[in-house]
C-alpha positions as CSV (number, residue, x, y, z in Angstrom):
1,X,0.0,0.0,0.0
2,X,2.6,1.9,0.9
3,X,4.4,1.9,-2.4
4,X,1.0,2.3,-4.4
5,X,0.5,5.6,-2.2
6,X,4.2,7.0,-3.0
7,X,3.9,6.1,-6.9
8,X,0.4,7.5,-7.4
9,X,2.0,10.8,-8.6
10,X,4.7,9.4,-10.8
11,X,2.9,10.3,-14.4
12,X,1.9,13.8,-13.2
13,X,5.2,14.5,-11.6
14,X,7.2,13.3,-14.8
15,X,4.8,15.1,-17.1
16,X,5.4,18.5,-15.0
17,X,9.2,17.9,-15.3
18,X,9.2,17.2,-19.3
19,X,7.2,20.5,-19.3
20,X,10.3,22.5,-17.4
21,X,12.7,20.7,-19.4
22,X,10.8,21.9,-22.4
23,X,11.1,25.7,-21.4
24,X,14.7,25.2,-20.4
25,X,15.3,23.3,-23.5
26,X,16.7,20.2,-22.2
27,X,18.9,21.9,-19.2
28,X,16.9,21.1,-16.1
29,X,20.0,21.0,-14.3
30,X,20.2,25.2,-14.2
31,X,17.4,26.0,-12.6
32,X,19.4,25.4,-9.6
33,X,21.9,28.1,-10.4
34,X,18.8,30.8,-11.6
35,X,17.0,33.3,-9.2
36,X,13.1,32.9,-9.3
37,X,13.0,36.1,-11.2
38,X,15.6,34.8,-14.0
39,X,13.2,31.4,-13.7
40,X,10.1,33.7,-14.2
41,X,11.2,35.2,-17.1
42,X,11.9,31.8,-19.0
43,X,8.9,30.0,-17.9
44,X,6.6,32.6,-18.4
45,X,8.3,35.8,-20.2
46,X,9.3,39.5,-19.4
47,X,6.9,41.1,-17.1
48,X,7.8,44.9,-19.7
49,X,7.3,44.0,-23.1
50,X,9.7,45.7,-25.2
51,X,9.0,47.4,-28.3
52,X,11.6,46.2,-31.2
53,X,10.8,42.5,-30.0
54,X,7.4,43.0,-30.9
55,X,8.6,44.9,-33.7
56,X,10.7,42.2,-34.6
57,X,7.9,39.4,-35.3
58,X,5.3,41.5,-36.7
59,X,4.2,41.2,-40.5
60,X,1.5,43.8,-42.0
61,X,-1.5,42.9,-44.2
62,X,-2.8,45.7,-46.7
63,X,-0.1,47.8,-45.9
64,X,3.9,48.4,-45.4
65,X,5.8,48.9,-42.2
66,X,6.7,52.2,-43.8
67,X,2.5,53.6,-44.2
68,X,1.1,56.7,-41.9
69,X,-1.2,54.2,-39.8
70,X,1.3,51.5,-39.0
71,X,3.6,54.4,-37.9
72,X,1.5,55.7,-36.0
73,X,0.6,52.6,-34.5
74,X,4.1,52.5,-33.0
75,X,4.4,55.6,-31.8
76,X,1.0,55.2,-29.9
77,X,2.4,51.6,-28.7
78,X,5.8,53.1,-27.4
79,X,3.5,56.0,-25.3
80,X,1.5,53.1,-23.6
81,X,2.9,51.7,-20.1
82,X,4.0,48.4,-19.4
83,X,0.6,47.5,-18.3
84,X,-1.3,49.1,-21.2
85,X,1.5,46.7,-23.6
86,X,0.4,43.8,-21.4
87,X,-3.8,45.0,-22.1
88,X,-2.8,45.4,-25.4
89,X,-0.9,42.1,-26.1
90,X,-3.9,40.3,-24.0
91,X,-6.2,41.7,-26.7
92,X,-4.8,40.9,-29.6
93,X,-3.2,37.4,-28.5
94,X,-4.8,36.4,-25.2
95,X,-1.4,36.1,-23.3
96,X,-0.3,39.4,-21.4
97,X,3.8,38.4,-22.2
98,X,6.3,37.7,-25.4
99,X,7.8,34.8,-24.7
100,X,11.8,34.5,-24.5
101,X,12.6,32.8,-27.3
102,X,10.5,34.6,-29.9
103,X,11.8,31.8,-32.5
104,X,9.4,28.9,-31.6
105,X,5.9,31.3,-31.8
106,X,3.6,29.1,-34.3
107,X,2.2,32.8,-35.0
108,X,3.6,36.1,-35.6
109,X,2.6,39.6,-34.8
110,X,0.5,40.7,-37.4
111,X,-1.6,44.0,-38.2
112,X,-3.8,44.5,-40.8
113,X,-5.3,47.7,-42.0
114,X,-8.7,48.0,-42.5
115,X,-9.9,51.4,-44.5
116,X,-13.4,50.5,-44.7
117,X,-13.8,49.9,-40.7
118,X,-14.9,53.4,-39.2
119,X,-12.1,55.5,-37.8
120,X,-15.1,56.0,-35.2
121,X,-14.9,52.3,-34.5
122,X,-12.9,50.2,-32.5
123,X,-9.9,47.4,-33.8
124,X,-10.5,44.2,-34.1
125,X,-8.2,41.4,-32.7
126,X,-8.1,37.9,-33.6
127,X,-6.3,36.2,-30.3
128,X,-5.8,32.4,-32.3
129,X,-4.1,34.3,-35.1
130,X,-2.2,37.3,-33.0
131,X,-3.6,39.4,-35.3
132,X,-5.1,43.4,-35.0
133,X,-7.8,45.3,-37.6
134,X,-6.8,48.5,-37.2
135,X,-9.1,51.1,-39.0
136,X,-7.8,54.2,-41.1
137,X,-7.5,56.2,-37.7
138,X,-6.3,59.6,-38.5
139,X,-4.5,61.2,-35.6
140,X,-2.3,59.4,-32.7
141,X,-4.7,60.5,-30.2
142,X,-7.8,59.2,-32.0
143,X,-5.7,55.5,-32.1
144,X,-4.3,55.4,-28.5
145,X,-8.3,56.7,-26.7
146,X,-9.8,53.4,-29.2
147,X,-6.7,51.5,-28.4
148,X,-6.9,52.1,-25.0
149,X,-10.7,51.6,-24.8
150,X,-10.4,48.2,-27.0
151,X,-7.5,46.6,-24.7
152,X,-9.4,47.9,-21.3
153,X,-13.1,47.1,-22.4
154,X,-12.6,43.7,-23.8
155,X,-12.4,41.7,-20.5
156,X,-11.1,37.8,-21.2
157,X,-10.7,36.5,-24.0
158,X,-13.1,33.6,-22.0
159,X,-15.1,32.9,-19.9
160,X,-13.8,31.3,-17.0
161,X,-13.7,33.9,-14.2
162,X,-17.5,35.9,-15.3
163,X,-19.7,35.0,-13.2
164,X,-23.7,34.7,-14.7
165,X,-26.7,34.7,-12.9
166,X,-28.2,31.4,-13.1
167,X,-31.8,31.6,-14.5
């Protein structure tokens, strides 16, 4: 009985350590030497998001890195706080962090602009595909107040913490 009872967590506890050795790509033994911050940051990614990462994995759709709106889009981003970049990185992907190794995403960055969404409108996110709609919006301020609104308004991107009256 004894040894049932000890063994009973054997599958979970060997699945939770291929999962580590997954993040620390097959170096399990350095988590010994690594702060908790240094092992927060690999597990689960930098609590600031930084600007030319995200520059650095994000493709455009109707449009160049070079146009007005995608410009502006950046200089609105870089104005934003760390927790505003978190909002906004929940929005449009559903996770509030970039990841360390920005190699091994299955999707890039991607904003697409829209000219026939209303600049009085909101953007649109797609969280499976990382992806923003971003209408023709005409000034910076216009695009950080709907930004702003979008990333702060849109709750979870689920729905496991709302709770509904049962009828």
């Amino acid at each position: 009985m004894l040894k049932a009872r000890f063994s009973e967590a054997t599958q979970q506890t060997k699945a939770v350590q291929e999962g580590i050795n997954t993040v620390f790509q097959g170096k399990l033994g350095l988590i010994s030497y690594l702060t908790a911050n240094a092992i927060e940051v690999r597990a689960c990614g930098a609590k600031e998001i930084d600007v030319e990462r995200l520059k650095s994995i994000t493709s455009y759709s109707s449009c160049g890195p070079e146009h007005e709106v995608v410009q502006r889009f950046w200089r609105v981003f870089e104005r934003f706080s760390h927790e505003e970049r978190s909002l906004y990185l929940k929005f449009v992907w559903g996770r509030n962090r970039l990841p360390v190794d920005l190699s091994r995403l299955s999707r890039k960055h991607e904003v697409r602009l829209f000219t026939n969404l209303s600049e009085t409108g909101y953007p649109q996110a797609h969280t499976c595909f990382f992806q923003l709609d971003l209408p023709y919006y005409r000034t910076d301020e216009i695009m950080h107040q709907r930004l702003i609104q979008a990333c702060t308004m849109c709750g979870t991107v689920d729905t496991d913490n709302n709770n509904f009256a049962e009828d």
